[in-house]
N, C-alpha and C positions, 0 to 999 in steps of 0.2 A: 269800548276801548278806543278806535281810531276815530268814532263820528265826535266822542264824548272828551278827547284829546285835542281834536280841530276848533270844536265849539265850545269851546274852554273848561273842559272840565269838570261839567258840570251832570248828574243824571237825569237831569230833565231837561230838555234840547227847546227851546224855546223863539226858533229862527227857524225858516220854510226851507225845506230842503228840494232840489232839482234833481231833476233823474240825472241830470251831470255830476251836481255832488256826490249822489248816492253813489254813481258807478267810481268816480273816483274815491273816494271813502273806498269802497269794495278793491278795488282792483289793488289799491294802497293796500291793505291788510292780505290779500291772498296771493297777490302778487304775479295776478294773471290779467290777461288783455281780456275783456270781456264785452268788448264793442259789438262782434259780430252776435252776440246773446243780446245787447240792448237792441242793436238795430232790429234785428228779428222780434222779438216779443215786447219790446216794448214801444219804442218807436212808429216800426209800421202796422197800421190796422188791418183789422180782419186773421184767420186760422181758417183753418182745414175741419171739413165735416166729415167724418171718418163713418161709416155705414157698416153694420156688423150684419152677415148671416150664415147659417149652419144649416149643416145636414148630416146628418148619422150612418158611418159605413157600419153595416150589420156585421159583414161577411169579414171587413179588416180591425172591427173595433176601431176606427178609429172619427172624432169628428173634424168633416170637412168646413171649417170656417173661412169665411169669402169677409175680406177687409175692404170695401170703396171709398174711396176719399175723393172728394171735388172741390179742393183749392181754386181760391179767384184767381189767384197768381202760381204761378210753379213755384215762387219763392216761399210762398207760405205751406207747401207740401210739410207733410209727418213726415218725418223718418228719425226710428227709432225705435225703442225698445216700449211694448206694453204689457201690463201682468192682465192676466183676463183668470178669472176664478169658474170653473167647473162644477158644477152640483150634479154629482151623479147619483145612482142607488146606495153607493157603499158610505157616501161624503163627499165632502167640498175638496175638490185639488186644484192646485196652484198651476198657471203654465208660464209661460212668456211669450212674447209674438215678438219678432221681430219684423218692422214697414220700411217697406224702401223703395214699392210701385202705388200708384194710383191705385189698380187692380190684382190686389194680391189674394191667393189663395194659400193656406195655409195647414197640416193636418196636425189635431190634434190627440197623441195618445190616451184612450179609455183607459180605464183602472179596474173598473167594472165590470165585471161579465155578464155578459147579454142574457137573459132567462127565457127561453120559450115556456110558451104556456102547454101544461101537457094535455091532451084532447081528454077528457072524459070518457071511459067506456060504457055503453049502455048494455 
């Protein structure tokens, strides 16, 4: 629609497009400022290495997930929303995490019930 109305009209676009045009082509059709999304992700190099670990509360059902991130820059910190998938005994459940420290911890609810094993009597 708007790349294919600027470059006349045509559906095969046959001229080099610049992340300028692209963001303007975009920002034309949606009709939002999207500089601060180019400058971050496209523009500046480098992202955030995000470090995921867990630990299983018995007692609360619940697991303890620890999210670290070590961004080169502060500017390129996470924050935001992640979906992270669960594989427990009963099946796969869906959660969300929401980042917004370097060093976040986070709990997530089990679905699951925990089974002790029962001892055998001899």
């Amino acid at each position: 629609s708007g790349i294919n109305a600027e470059y006349g009209g045509s559906s095969s676009i046959n001229a080099l497009l610049t992340a300028q045009d692209f963001l303007n082509t975009i920002q034309m059709e949606c009709g939002k400022d999207l500089s601060d999304f180019m400058n971050r992700y496209v523009y500046q190099p480098g992202f955030s290495t995000l470090h995921f670990s867990f630990a299983f509360n018995r007692k609360r059902n619940l697991a303890d997930v620890t999210i670290k991130q070590k961004p080169l820059h502060e500017s390129e910190k996470f924050v935001g929303q992640l979906s992270v998938m669960v594989q427990e005994i009963d099946g796969s459940f869906a959660n969300t995490l929401q980042v917004e420290q370097n060093d976040d911890l986070q709990e997530l609810a089990c679905q699951s019930k925990s089974r002790k094993k029962k001892k055998k009597k001899k």
